[in-house]
LUMNU-286943 format. One line per field, with one value per residue (C-alpha): x, y, z; residue number from 1. Coordinates in pm, whole numbers, plus 50000, padded with zeros to 5 digits. Example, Ala and Ser with C-alpha at 12.3 -4.5 7.8 and 13.67 -1.06 7.14 Angstrom:
LUMNU-286943
px c(51230 / 51367)
py c(49550 / 49894)
pz c(50780 / 50714)
roti c(1 / 2)
This chain:
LUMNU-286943
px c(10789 / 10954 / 10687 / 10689 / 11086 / 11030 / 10790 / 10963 / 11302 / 11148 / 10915 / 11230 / 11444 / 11662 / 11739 / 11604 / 11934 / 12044 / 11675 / 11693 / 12093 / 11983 / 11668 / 11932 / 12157 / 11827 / 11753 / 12104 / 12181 / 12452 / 12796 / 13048 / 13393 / 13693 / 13988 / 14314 / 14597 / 14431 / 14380 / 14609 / 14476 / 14139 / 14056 / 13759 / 13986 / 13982 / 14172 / 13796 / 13719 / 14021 / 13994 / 14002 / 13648 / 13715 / 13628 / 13439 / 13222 / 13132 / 13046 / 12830 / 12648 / 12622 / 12520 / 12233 / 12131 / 12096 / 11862 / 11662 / 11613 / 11534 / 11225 / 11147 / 11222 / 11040 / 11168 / 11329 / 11596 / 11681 / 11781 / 11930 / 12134 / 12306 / 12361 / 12554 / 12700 / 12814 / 12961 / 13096 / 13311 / 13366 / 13548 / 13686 / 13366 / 13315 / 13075 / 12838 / 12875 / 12783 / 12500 / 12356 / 12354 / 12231 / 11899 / 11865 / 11833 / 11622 / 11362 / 11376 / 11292 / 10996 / 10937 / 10978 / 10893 / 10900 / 11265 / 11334 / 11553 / 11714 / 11777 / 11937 / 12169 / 12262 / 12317 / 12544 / 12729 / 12806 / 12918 / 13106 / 13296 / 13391 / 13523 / 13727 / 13869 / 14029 / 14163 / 14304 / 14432 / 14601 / 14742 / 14896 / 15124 / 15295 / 15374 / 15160 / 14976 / 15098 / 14979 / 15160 / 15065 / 15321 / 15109 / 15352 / 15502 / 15910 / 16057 / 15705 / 15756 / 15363 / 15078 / 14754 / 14563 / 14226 / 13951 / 13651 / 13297 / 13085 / 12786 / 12723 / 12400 / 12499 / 12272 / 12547 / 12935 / 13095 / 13415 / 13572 / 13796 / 14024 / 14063 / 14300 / 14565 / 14336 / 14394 / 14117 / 13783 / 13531 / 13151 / 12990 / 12676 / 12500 / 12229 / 12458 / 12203 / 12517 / 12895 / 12943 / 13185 / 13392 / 13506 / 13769 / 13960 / 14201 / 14427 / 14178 / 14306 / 14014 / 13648 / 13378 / 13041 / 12854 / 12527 / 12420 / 12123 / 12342 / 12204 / 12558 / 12900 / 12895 / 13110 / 13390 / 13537 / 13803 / 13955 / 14217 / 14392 / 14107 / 14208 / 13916 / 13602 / 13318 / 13010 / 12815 / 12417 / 12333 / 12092 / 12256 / 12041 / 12269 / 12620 / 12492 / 12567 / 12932 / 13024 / 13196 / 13439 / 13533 / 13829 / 13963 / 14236 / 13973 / 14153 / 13869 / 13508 / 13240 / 12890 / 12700 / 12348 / 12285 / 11994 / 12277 / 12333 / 12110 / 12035 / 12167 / 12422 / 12620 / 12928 / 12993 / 12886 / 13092 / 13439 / 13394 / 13353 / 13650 / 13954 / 14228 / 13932 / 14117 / 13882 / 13515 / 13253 / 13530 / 13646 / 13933 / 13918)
py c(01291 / 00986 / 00965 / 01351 / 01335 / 01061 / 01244 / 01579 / 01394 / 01211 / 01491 / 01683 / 01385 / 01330 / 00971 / 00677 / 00643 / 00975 / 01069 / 00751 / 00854 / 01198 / 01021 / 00818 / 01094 / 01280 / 00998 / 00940 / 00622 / 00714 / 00636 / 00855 / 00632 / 00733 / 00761 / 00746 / 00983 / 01084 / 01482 / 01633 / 01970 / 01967 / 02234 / 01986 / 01782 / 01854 / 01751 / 01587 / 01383 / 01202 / 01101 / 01234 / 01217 / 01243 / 01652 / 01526 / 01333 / 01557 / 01817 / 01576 / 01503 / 01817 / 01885 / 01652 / 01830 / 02168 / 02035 / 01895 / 02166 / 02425 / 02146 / 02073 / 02423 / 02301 / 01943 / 01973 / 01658 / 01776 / 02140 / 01940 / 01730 / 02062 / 02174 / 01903 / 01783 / 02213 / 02198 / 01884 / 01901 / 02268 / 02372 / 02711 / 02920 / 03250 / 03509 / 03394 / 03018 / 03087 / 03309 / 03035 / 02781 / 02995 / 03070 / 02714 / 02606 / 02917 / 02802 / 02444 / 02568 / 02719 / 02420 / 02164 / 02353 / 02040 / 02013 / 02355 / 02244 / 02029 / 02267 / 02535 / 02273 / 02168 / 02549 / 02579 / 02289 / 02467 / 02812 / 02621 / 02378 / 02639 / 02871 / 02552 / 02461 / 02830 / 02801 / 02471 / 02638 / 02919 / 02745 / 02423 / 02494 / 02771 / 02508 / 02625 / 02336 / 02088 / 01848 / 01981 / 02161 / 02403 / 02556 / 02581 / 02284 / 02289 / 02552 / 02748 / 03059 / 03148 / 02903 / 02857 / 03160 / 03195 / 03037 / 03305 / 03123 / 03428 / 03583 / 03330 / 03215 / 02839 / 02581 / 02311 / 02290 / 02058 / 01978 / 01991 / 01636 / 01928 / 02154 / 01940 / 02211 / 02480 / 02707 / 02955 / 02955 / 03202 / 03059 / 03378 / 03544 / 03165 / 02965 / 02676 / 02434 / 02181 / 02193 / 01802 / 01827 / 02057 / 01759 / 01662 / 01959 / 01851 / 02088 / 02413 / 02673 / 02991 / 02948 / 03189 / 03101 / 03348 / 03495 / 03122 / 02873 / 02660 / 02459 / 02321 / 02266 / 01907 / 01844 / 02022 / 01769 / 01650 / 02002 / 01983 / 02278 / 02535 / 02815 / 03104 / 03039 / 03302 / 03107 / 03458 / 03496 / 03134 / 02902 / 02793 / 02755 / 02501 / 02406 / 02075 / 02261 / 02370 / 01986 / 01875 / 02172 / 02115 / 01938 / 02188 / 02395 / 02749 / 03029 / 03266 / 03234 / 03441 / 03376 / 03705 / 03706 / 03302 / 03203 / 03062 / 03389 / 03481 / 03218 / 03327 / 03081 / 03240 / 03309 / 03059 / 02773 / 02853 / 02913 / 02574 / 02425 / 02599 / 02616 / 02739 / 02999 / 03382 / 03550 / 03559 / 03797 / 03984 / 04065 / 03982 / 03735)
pz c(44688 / 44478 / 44206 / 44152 / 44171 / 43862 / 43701 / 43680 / 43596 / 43348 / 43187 / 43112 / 42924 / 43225 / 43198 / 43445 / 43566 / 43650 / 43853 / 44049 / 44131 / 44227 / 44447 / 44588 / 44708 / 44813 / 45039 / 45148 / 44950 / 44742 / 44838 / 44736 / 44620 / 44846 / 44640 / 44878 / 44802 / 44449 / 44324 / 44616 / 44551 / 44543 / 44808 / 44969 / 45229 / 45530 / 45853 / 45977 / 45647 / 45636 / 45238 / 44957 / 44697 / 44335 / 44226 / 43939 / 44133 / 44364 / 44099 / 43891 / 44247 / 44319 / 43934 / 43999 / 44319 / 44153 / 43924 / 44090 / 44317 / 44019 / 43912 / 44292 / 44507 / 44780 / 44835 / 45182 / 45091 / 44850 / 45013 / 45335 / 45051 / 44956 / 45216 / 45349 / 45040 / 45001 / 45364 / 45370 / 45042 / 45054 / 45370 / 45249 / 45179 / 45056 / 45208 / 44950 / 45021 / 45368 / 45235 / 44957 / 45273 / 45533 / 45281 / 45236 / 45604 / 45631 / 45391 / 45550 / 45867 / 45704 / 45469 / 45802 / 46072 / 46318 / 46278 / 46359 / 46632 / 46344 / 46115 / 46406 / 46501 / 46128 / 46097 / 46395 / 46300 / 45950 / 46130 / 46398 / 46166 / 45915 / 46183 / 46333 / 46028 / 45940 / 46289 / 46237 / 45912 / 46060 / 46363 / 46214 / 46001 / 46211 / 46432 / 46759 / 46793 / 47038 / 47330 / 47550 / 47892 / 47837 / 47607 / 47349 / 47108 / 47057 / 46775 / 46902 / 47112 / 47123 / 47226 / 46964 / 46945 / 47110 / 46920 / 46878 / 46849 / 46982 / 46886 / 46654 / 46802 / 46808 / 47017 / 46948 / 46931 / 46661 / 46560 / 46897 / 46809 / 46622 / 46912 / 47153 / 47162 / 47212 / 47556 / 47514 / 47378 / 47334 / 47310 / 47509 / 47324 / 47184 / 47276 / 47405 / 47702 / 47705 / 47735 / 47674 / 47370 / 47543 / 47749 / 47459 / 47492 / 47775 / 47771 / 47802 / 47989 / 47951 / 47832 / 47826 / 47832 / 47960 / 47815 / 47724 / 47857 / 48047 / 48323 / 48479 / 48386 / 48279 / 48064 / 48208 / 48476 / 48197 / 48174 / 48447 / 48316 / 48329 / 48524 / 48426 / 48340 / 48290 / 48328 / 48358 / 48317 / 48262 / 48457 / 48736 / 49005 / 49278 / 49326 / 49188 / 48852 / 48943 / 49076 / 48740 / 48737 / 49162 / 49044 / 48804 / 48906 / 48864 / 48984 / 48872 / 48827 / 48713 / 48790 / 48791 / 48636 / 48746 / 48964 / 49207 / 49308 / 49463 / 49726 / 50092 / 50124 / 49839 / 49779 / 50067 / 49879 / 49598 / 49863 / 49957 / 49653 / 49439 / 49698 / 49471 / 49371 / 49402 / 49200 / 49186 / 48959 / 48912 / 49254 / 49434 / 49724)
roti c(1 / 2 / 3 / 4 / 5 / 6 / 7 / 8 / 9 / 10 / 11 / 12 / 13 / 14 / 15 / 16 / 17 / 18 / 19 / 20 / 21 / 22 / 23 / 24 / 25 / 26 / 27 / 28 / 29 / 30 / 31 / 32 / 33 / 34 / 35 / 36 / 37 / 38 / 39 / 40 / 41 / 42 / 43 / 44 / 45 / 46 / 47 / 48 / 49 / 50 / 51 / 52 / 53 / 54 / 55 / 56 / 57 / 58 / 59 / 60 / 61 / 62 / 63 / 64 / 65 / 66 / 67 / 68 / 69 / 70 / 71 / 72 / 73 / 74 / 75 / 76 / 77 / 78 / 79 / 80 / 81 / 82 / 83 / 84 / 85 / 86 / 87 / 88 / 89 / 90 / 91 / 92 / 93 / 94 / 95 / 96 / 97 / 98 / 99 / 100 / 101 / 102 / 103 / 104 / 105 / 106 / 107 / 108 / 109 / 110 / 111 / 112 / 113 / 114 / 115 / 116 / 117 / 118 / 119 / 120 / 121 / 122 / 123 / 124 / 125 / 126 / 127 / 128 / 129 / 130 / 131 / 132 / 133 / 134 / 135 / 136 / 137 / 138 / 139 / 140 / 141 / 142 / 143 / 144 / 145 / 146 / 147 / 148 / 149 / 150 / 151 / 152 / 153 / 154 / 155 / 156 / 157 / 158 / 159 / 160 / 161 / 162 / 163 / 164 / 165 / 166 / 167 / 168 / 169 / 170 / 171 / 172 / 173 / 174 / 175 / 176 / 177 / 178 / 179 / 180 / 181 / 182 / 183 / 184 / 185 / 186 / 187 / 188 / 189 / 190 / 191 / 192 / 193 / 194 / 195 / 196 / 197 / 198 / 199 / 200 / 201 / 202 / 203 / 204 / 205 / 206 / 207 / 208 / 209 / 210 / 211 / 212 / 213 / 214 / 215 / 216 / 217 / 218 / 219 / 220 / 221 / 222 / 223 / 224 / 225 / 226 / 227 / 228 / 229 / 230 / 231 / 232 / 233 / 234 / 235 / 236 / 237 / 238 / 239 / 240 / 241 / 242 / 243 / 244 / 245 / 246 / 247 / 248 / 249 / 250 / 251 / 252 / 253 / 254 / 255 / 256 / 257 / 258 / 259 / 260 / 261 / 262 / 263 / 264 / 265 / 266 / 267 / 268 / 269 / 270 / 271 / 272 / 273 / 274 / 275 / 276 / 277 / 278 / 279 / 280 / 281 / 282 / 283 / 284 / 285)
């Protein structure tokens, strides 16, 4: 792939030191420069990057990209090197961002296909980040984010509003380091087998899950606050699965559609388990 990358580059009259900056960045070699506190309103900075990259090097980077991609259309680092230089720099995407990105992981799961599971995650990332940083967006600067149990921060009179993640078919959650003052989540309708970032959001009140591939519920024993969680047509099979969330303060649980359910010793086993439980599948206890 380097000698054609050369060949191409140099067949054209790119110069030697452009294609081996472009093979760099293809291999993840290049370093972009962090600038502190420089071009204030370049629209790439987001609360998880933390710096600030100079606008026209990230175009010239991503300049370099582009090219090479028209000579090579098939090079698979180069496509994964757009799409996570696009995401990365470009938090606020258009429909056709999302588009341009979601072809390009496409074609690498055709162009790979033993990172499938790779390129599904990289994708979910990309949906899940984008839809975490509009959130963070909206709920900021009104002044509704706080770390407080209350649910509310002072000069608020409304808590954060939900965060909506469904039906987005993710198999990974990211960005949850940005979601501390979060009280309800929404992650029904994905392909979700693991609930481990979760864990960060202490102050979690509501979280659906249901209509996932979820084997248990660890992940969840750092959620003291969770009152209702929907854990509905999973793969639960035991109470082993429901031991992280014992300690939570659950007050209603859903667990219809679960291979749990339909052992004889259930709903005991779940009584015992949950004692401030008052709801469960939807029915009152």
């Amino acid at each position: 792939a380097v000698v054609s990358t050369q060949s191409a580059h140099y067949g054209r009259g790119v110069s030697r030191d452009r294609a081996s900056r472009v093979r760099a960045l293809e291999y993840g070699e290049t370093k972009l420069t962090v600038v502190p506190g420089t071009h204030p309103t370049v629209p790439h900075v987001t609360p998880r990057h933390g710096y600030m990259a100079p606008p026209e090097l990230v175009e010239e980077q991503l300049s370099n990209i582009r090219e090479l991609h028209e000579l090579e259309p098939d090079n698979k680092w180069c496509m994964l090197a757009l799409v996570n230089m696009t995401h990365s720099f470009y938090p606020v995407k258009s429909g056709d961002v999302i588009t341009r990105l979601r072809d390009l992981i496409v074609k690498l799961c055709h162009v790979d296909g033993k990172r499938v599971g790779y390129y599904r995650d990289l994708w979910s990332r990309v949906l899940c980040e984008t839809a975490v940083e509009s959130w963070w967006r909206e709920t900021v600067p009104s002044g509704q984010c706080s770390d407080s149990p209350s649910g509310q921060c002072p000069g608020s009179t409304c808590p954060p509003p939900p965060l909506n993640l469904s039906r987005k078919y993710l198999t990974v959650l990211a960005a949850p380091e940005f979601l501390y003052c979060v009280r309800e989540v929404n992650l029904s309708h994905n392909a979700l087998t693991g609930l481990e970032p979760i864990g960060s959001l202490v102050l979690l009140r509501k979280l659906d899950v249901s209509h996932n591939k979820l084997p248990s519920l660890d992940g969840l024993e750092k959620c003291q606050y969770l009152c209702e969680l929907d854990v509905s047509h999973n793969a639960i099979a035991n109470t082993c699965g429901l031991l992280p969330c014992t300690k939570c303060r659950i007050t209603s649980l859903s667990l219809a559609g679960n291979p749990i359910t339909e052992q004889d010793v259930y709903p005991d086993c779940v009584l015992e388990s949950f004692v401030m439980l008052c709801r469960l599948d939807g029915k009152e206890l």
